[in-house]
N, C-alpha and C positions, 0 to 999 in steps of 0.2 A: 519314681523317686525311691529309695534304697532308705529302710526303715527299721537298721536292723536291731536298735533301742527297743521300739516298741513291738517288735517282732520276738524280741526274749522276753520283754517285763509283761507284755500284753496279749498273750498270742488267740486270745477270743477277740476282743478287739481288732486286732491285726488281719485276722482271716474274713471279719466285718466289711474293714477297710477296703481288702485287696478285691472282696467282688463287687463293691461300688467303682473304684476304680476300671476294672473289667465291664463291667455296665456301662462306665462313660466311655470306653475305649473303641465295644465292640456294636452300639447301639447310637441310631441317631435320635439328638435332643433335641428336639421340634417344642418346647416349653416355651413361651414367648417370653416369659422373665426370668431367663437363665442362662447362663454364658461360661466361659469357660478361662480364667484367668491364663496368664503365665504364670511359668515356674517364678520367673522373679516374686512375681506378688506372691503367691501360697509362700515362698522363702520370708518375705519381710513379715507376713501375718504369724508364723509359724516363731518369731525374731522374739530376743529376751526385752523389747519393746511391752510384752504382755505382763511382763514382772512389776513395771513401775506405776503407783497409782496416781494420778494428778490433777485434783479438783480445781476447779477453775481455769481459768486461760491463761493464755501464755503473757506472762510479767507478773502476773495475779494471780497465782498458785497458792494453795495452803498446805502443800507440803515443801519439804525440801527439794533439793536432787533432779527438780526437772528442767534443768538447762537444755539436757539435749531434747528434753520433750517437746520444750516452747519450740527450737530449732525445727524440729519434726511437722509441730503445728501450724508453723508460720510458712513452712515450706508448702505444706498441703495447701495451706489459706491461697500463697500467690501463685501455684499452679493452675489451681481454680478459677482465678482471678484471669486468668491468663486464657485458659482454654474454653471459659465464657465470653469474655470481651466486658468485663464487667464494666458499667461506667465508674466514676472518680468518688459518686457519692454515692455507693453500694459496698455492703460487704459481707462475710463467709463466714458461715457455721460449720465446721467439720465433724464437731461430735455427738451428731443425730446417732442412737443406734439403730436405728433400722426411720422406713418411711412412715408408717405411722407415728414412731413418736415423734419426728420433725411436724408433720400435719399437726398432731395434737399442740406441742410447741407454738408454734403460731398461732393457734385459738386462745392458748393459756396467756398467750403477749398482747394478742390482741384486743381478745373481746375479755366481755367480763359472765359470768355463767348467764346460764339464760337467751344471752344474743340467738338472733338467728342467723343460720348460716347457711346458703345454698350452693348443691352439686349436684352432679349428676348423679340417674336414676339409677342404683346397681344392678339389676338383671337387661339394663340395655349397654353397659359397658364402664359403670362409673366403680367406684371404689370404698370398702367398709368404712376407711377413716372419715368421709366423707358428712358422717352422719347416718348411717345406716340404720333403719328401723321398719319392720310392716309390720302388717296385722292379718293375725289370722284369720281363717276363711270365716269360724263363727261372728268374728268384727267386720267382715263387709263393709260395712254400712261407712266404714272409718274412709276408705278409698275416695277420692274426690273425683265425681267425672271427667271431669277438663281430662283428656287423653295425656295433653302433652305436661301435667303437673300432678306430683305425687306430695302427699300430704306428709306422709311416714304413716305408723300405727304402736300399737301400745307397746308393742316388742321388741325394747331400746337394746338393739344385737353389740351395739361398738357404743365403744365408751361415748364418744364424741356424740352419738344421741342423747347420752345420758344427760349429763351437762351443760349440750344444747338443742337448742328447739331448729330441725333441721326440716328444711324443704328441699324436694329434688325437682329439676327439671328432666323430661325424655327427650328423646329423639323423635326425627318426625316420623310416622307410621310410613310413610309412603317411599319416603328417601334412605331411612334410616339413621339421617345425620341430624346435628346440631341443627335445628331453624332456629337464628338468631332475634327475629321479629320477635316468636314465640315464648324464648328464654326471656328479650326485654319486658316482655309483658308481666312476665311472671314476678320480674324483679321489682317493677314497677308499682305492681298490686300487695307482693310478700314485706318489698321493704328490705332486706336483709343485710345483715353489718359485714357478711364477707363472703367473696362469689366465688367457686372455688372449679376450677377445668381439669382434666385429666383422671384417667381412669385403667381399666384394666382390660379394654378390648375395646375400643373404638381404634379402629383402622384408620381415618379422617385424620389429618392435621388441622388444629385449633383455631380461628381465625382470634390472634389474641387482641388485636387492636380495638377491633369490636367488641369482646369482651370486658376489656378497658371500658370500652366506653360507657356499655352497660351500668358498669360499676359506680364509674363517676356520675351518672344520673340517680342515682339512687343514695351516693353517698357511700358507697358500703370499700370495703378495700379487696383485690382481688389477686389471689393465688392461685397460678398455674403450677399445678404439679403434674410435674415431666418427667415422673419415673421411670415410664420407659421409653421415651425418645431422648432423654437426658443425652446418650453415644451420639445419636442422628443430630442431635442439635450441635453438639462439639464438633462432630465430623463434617456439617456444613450440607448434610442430607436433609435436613428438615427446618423450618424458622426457627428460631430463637423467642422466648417471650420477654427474653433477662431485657430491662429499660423500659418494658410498656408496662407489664405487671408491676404489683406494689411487692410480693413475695416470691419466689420462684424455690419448690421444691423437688429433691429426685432421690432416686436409688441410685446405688452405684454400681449393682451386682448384675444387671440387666444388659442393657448398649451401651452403653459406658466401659464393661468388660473388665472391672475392679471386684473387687472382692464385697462382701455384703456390709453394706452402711450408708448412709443418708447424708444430704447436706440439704442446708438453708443458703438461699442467696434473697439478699434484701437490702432496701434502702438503710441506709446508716440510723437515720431516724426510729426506724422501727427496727433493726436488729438490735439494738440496744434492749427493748423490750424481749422481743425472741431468746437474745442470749440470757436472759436473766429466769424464763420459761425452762429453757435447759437446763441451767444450772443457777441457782439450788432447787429449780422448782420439779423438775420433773428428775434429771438421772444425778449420781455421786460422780464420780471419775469417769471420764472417756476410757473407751478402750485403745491403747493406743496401739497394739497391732494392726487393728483395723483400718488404723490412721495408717496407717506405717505402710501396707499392703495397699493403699486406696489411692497414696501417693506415688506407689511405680506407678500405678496403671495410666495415673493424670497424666505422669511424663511419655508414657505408650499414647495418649490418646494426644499430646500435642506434635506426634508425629505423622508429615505427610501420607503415609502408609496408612494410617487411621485415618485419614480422610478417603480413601479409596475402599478403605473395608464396608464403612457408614454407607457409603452409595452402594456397593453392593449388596452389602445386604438387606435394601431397599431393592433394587433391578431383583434380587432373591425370589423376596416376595412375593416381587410383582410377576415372574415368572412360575412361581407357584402356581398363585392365584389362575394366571390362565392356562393351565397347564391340567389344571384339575377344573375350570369352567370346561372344556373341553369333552368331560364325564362326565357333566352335567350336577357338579355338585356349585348350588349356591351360596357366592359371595356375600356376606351382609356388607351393604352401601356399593356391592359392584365388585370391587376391590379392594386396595389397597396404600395408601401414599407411606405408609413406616415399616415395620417389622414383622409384622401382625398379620394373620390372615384369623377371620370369623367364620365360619363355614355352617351355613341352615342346611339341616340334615332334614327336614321335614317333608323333603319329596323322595329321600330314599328309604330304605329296610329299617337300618338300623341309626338310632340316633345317637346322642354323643358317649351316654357310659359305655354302653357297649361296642362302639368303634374304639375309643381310645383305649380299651382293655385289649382288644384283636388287634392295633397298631401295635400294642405295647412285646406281644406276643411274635410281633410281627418284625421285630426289631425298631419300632418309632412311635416314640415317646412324644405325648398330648398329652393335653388336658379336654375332657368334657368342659362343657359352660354354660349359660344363661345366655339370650341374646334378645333385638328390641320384641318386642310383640311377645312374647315369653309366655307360654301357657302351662309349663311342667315344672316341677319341683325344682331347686339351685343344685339336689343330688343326685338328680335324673333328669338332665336337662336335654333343648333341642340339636345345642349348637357344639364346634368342637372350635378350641382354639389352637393355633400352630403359629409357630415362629420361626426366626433365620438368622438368631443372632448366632447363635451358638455351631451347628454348622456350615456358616460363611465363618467362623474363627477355625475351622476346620482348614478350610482354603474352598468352597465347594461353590460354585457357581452356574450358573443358565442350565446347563447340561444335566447337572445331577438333581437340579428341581423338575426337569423334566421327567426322568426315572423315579424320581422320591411318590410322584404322580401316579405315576405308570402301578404303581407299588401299590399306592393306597386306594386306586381306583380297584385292582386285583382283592384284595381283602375284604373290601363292601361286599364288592359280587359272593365271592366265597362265604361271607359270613349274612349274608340276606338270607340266604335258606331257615337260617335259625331263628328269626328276628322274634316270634312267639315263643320259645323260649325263655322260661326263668334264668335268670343272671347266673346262678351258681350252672344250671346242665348248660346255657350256653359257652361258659369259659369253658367247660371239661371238653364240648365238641372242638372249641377253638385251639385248646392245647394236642388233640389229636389230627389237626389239620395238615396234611403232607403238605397243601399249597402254601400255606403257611410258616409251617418250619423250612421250606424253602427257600423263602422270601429273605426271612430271616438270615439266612446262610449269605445269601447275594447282597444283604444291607449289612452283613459284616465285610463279607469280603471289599466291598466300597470304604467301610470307615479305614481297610488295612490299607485303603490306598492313601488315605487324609486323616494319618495317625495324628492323634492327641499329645505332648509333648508333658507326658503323666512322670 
C-alpha cells in the first residue's frame, strides 16, 4: 500500500514500517494467533471512523454526531449475529478492546470480587485472563497434590487473580486432554460461581455440552472462550458453543481473520450486566476503527469462500502435524482437530527457545511455549507452538505443509550440533549457517509464489 504522507512527514517511522511489511511478505507466519487481514479491513481501520469518540451504545450515546457510529455498530452487532447463528434471546458486545478485557467484563458483570472462578491450567494450554497465579519454588508447599487440580500460589500474575480467588483444572497426564470426570470432580469439591474453557494451545475441540453440564451442577455459569477457533467455528470447521454456554468470548484478529478486537456474545439476561461492565465500568469510548475494520472482515467471513478457507486450514494442520510425526517430532494429544499444532521437543536437541529463534532465522516464525507435564521455565520452555491460519490466507495448502516440514525437520538436525551451547554463541552459530540461509532463500522464494496482498 503506497504511503506517500507518512513517507515525507515520518520517514523513521516509514523505513520501520516498510521492513515489517518485508518480513510479512518474505517470511512464513506460523503464530497460531495471528492472521493476515485484507486490504479492505487495514482500509476501514486506517478510516476517519478513529476521529469520532462515542460513549455508550448505539441510541444511548453521550456525545453528539454519532448517527453513523450507531449505523456502523448496529451493522457489526447483526453480522455477528448472523455469522454465529445467534439464538432470538442472545445478544452482542462489539466493543471489547482486545480479549482479556472482554474476559475481565464478564467477571465484573457477573460475579462479585472474591467469587471463585475456574480454568484451565496455563502451562498445559489455558490462558492468563483466566485467573493466572503460582508460587514460587521457595512456596512449594502451596501446590496441591491432586495432579489434575492446581490451587494457584501467592503470585497473583493477571489481574483477574487479583480480584478473584481462582482454581485451575489440568489435562490428563496420559492423554493430554480435557478428562471431563476429573474437571467435574474438581467442580463439585471447588464449588465455583463461573467455569471458564478455552485457552492458548490446546489442540482438542471442547466438548461444550458437558461443560454445560458441569456448570449447571454446581450452579456456577460457564464461558467458553473461543479466541482462537472463533474463524473455525464461523466457517463451520469446528462446533459452536453459542446456545449451550451462558457466555461465549473471542478474538477477532486470530481465525476469524479481522483486525484486533474482542467480542461478547450472551444471553440477553446477562449481557445487560456485561454491557454495563464495559461501559462505564471498565473502557470510555470504543474504538470505532476497530469496529469499522472488524466488520469488513464479518462480511468476508459470511462468505462461502470462508467456509472453505476454515476447513483448510484445519486439513493444514493436520497435515503438518503428520508430516512432521514422520521426523519423529511429538504431537501433544497426537494431533490436531483446529489450527494449532503443540510440538514436545523433549526427545530432540534442541527445545523450544532455541528452535523458534533458528526457525525464525530460517525464514518461519513460532513461538516457544509451556506444554501439559511442563518441567522448565514459561521462558525457556519444552514445547513450540505453530499455526495455519495465517498461511492457508496465503492460499498455501497439503503440499506446502509438506515442505514447511521438510524445512523444519532440516534446521533441528543443523541446529542439534549446538544444543550445549549458551543462547547468545548458539544464535551467532545459527546466523552463520549456509544450511540455513539457504532455507531461508527457498521459504522466500515459495512466499513469492503466495504473495501477501500488502
Amino acid at each position: 500500500m503506497d504511503k506517500p504522507n507518512l513517507k515525507k512527514q515520518d520517514p523513521e517511522l516509514y523505513n520501520i514500517l516498510e521492513k515489517e511489511e518485508f518480513k510479512q511478505q518474505n517470511k512464513l507466519s506460523m503464530i497460531a494467533s495471528e492472521n493476515f487481514t485484507s486490504k479492505a479491513v487495514r482500509e476501514a481501520v486506517g478510516s476517519v471512523f478513529m476521529n469520532k469518540y462515542s460513549e455508550g451504545y448505539p441510541g444511548k450515546r453521550y456525545y453528539e454526531g454519532n448517527y453513523n457510529i450507531d449505523e456502523l455498530e448496529n451493522l457489526a452487532i447483526s453480522r455477528t449475529k448472523e455469522l454465529f447463528e445467534l439464538p432470538e434471546d442472545w445478544e452482542v458486545n462489539v466493543q471489547p478492546l482486545s480479549g482479556s478485557p472482554a474476559n475481565l467484563a464478564v467477571y465484573i458483570g457477573l460475579l462479585k470480587p472474591g467469587d471463585k472462578i475456574m480454568g484451565m491450567y496455563l502451562p498445559d494450554g489455558g490462558h492468563l485472563s483466566h485467573g493466572w497465579s503460582y508460587s514460587p519454588k521457595s512456596e512449594e508447599a502451596e501446590f496441591v497434590p491432586n495432579a489434575m487440580f492446581y490451587q494457584g500460589g501467592s503470585r497473583k500474575v493477571n489481574v483477574t487473580s487479583k480480584f478473584f480467588e481462582a482454581v485451575q483444572y489440568k489435562t490428563n497426564p496420559e492423554t493430554q486432554m480435557f478428562d471431563y470426570e476429573e474437571i467435574e470432580k474438581i467442580a463439585l469439591e471447588q464449588k465455583p460461581k463461573l467455569i471458564i474453557t478455552g485457552g492458548t494451545a490446546y489442540p482438542r475441540e471442547i466438548d461444550y455440552k458437558r461443560m454445560k453440564a458441569i456448570a449447571e451442577k454446581v450452579d456456577a455459569y460457564y464461558l467458553a472462550d473461543v479466541a482462537h477457533e472463533a474463524g473455525l467455528i464461523a466457517g463451520k470447521a469446528n462446533k459452536s458453543p453459542v446456545g449451550i454456554a451462558d457466555v461465549v468470548t473471542f478474538t477477532t484478529h486470530k481465525t476469524l481473520r479481522c483486525n484486533r478486537g474482542a467480542m461478547i456474545l450472551a444471553r440477553t439476561d446477562l449481557m445487560k450486566k456485561i454491557n454495563r461492565a464495559i461501559f462505564p465500568g471498565l473502557q470510555g469510548g470504543p474504538h470505532n476503527h476497530s469496529i469499522a475494520g472488524i466488520t469488513v472482515g464479518l462480511k468476508e467471513a459470511l462468505s462461502p469462500e470462508f467456509q472453505e478457507y476454515a476447513a483448510q486450514i484445519v486439513k493444514n494442520a493436520q497435515k503438518l502435524a503428520e508430516s512432521l510425526m514422520e521426523f519423529n517430532f511429538q504431537m501433544v494429544t497426537g494431533g490436531t482437530d483446529k489450527h494449532l499444532l503443540l510440538i514436545n521437543l523433549s526427545n530432540k536437541p534442541i527445545l523450544g527457545k532455541k528452535f523458534a529463534r533458528a526457525l525464525d532465522y530460517a525464514g518461519i516464525i513460532t513461538n516457544y511455549n509451556t506444554m501439559p507435564g511442563e518441567t522448565r521455565p514459561p521462558a525457556d520452555p519444552s514445547a513450540l507452538r505453530i499455526g495455519t491460519p495465517w498461511i492457508t490466507t496465503r492460499g498455501m495448502k497439503e503440499t506446502e505443509m509438506v515442505q514447511i516440514a521438510n524445512w523444519m525437520n532440516s534446521v533441528m538436525e543443523e541446529v542439534g550440533k549446538w544444543a550445549d551451547l549458551d543462547f547468545d554463541i548458539f544464535e551467532e552459530n545459527v546466523k552463520k549457517s549456509e544450511l540455513i540461509s539457504n532455507i531461508a532463500k527457498d521459504v522466500e522464494k515459495l512466499c513469492t509464489e503466495f504473495p501477501l496482498d500488502i
